[in-house]
matplotlib code that plots the C-alpha trace (Angstrom):
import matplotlib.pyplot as plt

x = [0.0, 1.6, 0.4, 1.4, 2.1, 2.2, 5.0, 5.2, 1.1, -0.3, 0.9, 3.5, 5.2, 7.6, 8.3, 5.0, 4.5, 7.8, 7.5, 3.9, 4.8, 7.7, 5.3, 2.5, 5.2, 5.6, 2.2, 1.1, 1.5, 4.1, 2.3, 2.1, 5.1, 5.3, 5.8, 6.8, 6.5, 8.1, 11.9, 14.2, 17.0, 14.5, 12.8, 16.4, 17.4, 14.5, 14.2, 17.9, 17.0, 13.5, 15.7, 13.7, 15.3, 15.3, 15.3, 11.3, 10.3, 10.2, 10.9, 9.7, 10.9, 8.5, 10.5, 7.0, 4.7, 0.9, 0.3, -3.2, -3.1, -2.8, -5.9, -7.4, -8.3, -5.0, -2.6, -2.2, -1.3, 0.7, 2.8, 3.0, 5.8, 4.2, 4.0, 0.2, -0.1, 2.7, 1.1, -2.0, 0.0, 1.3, -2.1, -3.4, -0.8, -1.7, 1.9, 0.7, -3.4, -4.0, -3.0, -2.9, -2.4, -2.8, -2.4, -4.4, -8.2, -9.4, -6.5, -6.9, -10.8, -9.6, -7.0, -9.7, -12.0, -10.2, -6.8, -8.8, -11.9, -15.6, -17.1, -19.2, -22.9, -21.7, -22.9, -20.9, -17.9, -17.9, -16.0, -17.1, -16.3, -17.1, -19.3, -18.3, -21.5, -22.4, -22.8, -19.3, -20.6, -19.6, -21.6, -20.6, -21.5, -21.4, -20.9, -19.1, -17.7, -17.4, -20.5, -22.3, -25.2, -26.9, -30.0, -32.1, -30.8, -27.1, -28.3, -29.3, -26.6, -24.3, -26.6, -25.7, -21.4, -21.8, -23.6, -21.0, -18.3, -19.7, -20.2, -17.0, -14.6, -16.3, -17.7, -21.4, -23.5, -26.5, -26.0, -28.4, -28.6, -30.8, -31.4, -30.3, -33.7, -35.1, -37.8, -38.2, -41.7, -41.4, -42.7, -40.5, -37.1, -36.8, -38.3, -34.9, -35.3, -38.5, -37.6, -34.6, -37.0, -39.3, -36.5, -34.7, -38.5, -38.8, -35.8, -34.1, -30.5, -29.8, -31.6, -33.5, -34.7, -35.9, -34.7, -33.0, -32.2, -29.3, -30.0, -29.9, -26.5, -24.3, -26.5, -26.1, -30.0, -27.9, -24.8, -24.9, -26.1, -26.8, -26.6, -25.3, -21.6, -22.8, -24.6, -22.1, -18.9, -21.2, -21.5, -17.7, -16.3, -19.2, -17.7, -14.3, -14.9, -16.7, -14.5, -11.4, -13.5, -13.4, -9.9, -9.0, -11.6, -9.3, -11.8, -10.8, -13.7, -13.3, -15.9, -15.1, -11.3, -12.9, -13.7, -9.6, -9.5, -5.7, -7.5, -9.1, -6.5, -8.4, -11.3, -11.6, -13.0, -16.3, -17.1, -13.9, -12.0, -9.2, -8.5, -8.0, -7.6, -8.0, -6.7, -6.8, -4.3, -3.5, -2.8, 0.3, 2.1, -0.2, -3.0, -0.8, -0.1, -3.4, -4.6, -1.8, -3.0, -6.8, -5.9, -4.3, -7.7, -9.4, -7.3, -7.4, -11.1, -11.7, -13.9, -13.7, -14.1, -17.0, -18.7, -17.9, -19.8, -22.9, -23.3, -22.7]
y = [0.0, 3.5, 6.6, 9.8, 12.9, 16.4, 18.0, 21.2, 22.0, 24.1, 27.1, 25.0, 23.3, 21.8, 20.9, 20.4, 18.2, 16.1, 16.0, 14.6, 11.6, 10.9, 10.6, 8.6, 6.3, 5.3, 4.4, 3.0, -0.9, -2.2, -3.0, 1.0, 2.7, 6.6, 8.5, 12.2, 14.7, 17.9, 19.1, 16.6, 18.1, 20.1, 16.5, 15.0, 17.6, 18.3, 14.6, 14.7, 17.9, 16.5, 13.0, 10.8, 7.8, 8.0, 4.1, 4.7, 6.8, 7.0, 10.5, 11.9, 14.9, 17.5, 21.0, 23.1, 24.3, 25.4, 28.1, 29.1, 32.1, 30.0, 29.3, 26.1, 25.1, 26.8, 25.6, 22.1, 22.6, 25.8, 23.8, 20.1, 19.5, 20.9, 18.2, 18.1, 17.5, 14.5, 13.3, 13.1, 11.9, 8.6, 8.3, 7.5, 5.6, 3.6, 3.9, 4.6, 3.9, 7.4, 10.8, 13.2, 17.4, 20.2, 22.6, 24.3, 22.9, 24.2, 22.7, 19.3, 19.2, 19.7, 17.3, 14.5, 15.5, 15.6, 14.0, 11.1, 11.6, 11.2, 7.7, 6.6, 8.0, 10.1, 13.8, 15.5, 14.3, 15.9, 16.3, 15.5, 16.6, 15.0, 16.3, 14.8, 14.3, 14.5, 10.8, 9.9, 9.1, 11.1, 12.5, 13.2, 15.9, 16.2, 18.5, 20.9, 22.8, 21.5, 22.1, 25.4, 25.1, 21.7, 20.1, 17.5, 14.9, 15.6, 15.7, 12.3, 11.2, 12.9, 10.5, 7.7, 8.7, 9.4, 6.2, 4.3, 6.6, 5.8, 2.1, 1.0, 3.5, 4.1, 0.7, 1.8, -1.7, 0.4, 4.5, 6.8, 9.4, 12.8, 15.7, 19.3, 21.2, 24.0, 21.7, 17.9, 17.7, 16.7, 19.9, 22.1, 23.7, 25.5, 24.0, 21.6, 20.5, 19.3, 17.9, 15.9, 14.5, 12.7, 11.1, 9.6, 8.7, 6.7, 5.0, 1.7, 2.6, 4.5, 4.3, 7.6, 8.9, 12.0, 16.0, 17.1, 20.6, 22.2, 22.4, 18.2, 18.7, 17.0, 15.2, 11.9, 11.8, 10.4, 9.1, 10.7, 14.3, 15.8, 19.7, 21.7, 22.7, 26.5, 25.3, 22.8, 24.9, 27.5, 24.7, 23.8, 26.9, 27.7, 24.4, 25.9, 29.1, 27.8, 25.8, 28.2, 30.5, 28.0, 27.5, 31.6, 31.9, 29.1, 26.1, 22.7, 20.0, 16.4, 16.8, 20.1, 18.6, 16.9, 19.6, 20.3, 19.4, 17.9, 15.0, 14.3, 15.6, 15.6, 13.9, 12.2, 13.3, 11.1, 10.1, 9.8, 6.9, 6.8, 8.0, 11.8, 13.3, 16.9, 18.1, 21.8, 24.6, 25.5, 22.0, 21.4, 17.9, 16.1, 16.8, 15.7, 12.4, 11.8, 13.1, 10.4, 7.5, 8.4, 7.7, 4.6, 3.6, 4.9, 3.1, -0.1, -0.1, 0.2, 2.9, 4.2, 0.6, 0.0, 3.4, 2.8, -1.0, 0.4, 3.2, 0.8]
z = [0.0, -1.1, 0.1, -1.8, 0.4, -1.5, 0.6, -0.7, 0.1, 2.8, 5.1, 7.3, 4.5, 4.1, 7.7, 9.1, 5.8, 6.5, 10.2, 9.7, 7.2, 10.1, 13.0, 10.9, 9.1, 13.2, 13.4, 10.2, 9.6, 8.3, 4.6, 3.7, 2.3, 2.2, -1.3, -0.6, -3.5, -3.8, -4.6, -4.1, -2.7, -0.2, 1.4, 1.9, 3.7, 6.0, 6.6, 8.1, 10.2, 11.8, 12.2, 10.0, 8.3, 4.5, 4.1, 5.5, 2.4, -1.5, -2.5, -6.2, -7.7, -7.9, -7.9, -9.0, -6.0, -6.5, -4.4, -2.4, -4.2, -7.8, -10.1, -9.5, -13.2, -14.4, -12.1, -12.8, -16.8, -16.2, -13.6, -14.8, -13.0, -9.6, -6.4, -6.8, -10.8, -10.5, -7.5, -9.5, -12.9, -10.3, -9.0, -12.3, -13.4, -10.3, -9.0, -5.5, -3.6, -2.6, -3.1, 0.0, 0.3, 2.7, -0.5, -2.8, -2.7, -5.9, -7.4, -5.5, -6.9, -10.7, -10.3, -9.0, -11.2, -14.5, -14.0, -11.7, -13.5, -11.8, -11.1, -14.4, -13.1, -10.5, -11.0, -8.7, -6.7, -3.1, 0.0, 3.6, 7.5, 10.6, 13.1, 16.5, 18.9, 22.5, 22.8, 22.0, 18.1, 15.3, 11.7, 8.8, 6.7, 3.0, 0.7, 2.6, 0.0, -3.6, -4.9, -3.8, -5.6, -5.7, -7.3, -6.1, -7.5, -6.7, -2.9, -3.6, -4.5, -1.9, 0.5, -1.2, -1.3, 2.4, 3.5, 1.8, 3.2, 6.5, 6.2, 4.9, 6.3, 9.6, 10.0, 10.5, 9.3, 8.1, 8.1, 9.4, 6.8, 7.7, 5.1, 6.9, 6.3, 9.3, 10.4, 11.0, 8.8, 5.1, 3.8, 5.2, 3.7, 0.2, -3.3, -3.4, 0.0, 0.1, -3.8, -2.1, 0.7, -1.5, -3.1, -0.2, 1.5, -1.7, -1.8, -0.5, -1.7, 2.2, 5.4, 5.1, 8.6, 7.7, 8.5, 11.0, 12.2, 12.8, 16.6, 16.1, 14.1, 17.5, 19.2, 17.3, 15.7, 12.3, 11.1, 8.2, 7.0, 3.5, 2.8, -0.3, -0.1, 0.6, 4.0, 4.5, 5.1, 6.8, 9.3, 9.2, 9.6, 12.6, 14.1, 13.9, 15.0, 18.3, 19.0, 18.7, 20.8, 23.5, 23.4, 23.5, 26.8, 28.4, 29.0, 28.6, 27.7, 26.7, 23.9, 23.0, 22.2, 19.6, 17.3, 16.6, 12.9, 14.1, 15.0, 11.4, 9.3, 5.9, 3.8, 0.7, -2.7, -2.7, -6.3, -8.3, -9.4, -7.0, -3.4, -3.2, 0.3, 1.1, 4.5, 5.9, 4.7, 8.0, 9.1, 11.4, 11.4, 14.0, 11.0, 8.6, 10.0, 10.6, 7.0, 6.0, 8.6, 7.0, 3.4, 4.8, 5.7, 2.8, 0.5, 2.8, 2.6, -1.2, -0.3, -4.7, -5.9, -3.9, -5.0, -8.6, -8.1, -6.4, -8.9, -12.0]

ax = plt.figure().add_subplot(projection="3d")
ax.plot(x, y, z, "-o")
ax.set_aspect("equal")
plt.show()
């Protein structure tokens, strides 16, 4: 098992990057092996400084660096040669299982969606978070951030992606799934809402239990819960922002703790044909190795073969 690490990605690299594919190298089995892509010459050298052993990692040259300030659509052809593009070029080669970055989003999205191409019947390919609840259980969300504007049948489907997300990465025998709406009857929420809810009531492809609100969000009421990407990372970033509030009034809470995004490090590209991995921008090395340590599991899983059978 080979899981690519873009090393040049995100606001800490490279060192937060290299320091991250150290400590999760540590704690991965002994069947994955660690690809690092970015400048050569840059990797050996702050592999010797952190004190990881080269004779734990492959290392492909990738000199080029796509920027958070770079165009997403334009990036990848203007810098072929970039960590992300050849990352995505090995990828579909199938020279390594899964593909991971903390860099540019917009770039990552193109790169799965073009370079990885989207699962034959898949609409739209989508990315998720987890929503950690009071009773020590944890949703996830989906789309948070991919697709802005949604239809109803592309909120269908997102139920579908996450159920199987849930149930073969997170080990949930029959998911939970719950439409976000602002009220629990059918009839309420806007004209795609309401369109959304009489296709899940109708359907045996997920365990449809109906809307929740976003006061029901934490408590647990589903395992899995479908939005738009626009209400989705509204909900994200409110997550975030609570919980970095909590931290800068000084409390300390067991189940607070779980909202650090260190403790997730990224999220896979639902709906492609290969395992693409998104993790924060901001992410330090503890995200990183857990952003790593997740693709180990999506990879392990077969989470993009078993999509692609249930939607052909």
């Amino acid at each position: 098992m080979k899981i690519g690490i873009d090393i040049l990605g995100g606001d800490f690299a490279p060192d937060a990057n290299v320091s991250g594919a150290i400590l999760a190298k540590n704690e991965l089995p002994s069947d994955a092996t660690i690809v690092l892509f970015g400048d050569k010459d840059l990797i050996l050298g702050r592999l010797l400084a952190l004190g990881g052993n080269l004779e734990n990692f492959e290392i492909v040259h990738a000199p080029e660096v796509i920027t958070m300030h770079d165009h997403p659509t334009r990036a990848l052809p203007q810098k072929p040669n970039s960590s992300i593009a050849i990352g995505f070029d090995y990828l579909a080669s199938g020279q390594i299982d899964a593909f991971a970055s903390t860099g540019n989003t917009g770039a990552m999205l193109v790169g799965a969606i073009y370079k990885i191409n989207a699962i034959s019947g898949v609409i739209r390919p989508c990315i998720t978070s987890i929503l950690p609840c009071i009773n020590n259980t944890q949703s996830i969300i989906l789309d948070v951030g991919a697709n802005a504007d949604c239809k109803s049948d592309v909120l269908y489907q997102f139920a579908i992606l996450g159920s199987l997300y849930s149930q073969n990465v997170y080990g949930v025998e029959k998911p939970r799934v719950a439409l976000l709406s602002i009220g629990e009857e059918e009839s309420k929420g806007n004209l795609v809402t309401v369109a959304t809810h009489k296709l899940l009531a109708q359907s045996d492809d997920v365990n449809f239990v109906g809307n929740v609100e976003g006061r029901d969000l934490f408590t647990g009421k589903a395992d899995v819960i479908v939005c738009d990407g626009y209400t989705g990372n509204i909900v994200l970033k409110q997550a975030e922002g609570m919980y970095s509030l909590i931290k800068k009034r000084g409390l300390n809470d067991e189940y607070f703790d779980r909202f650090n995004y260190e403790n997730y490090g990224g999220t896979p590209v639902l709906g492609v044909k290969g395992n693409v991995i998104i993790g924060h921008g901001i992410s330090n090395d503890i995200a990183v190795k857990n952003m790593i340590k997740h693709s180990y599991e999506v990879a392990k899983s077969g989470l993009s073969l078993k999509i692609n059978k249930a939607f052909n």
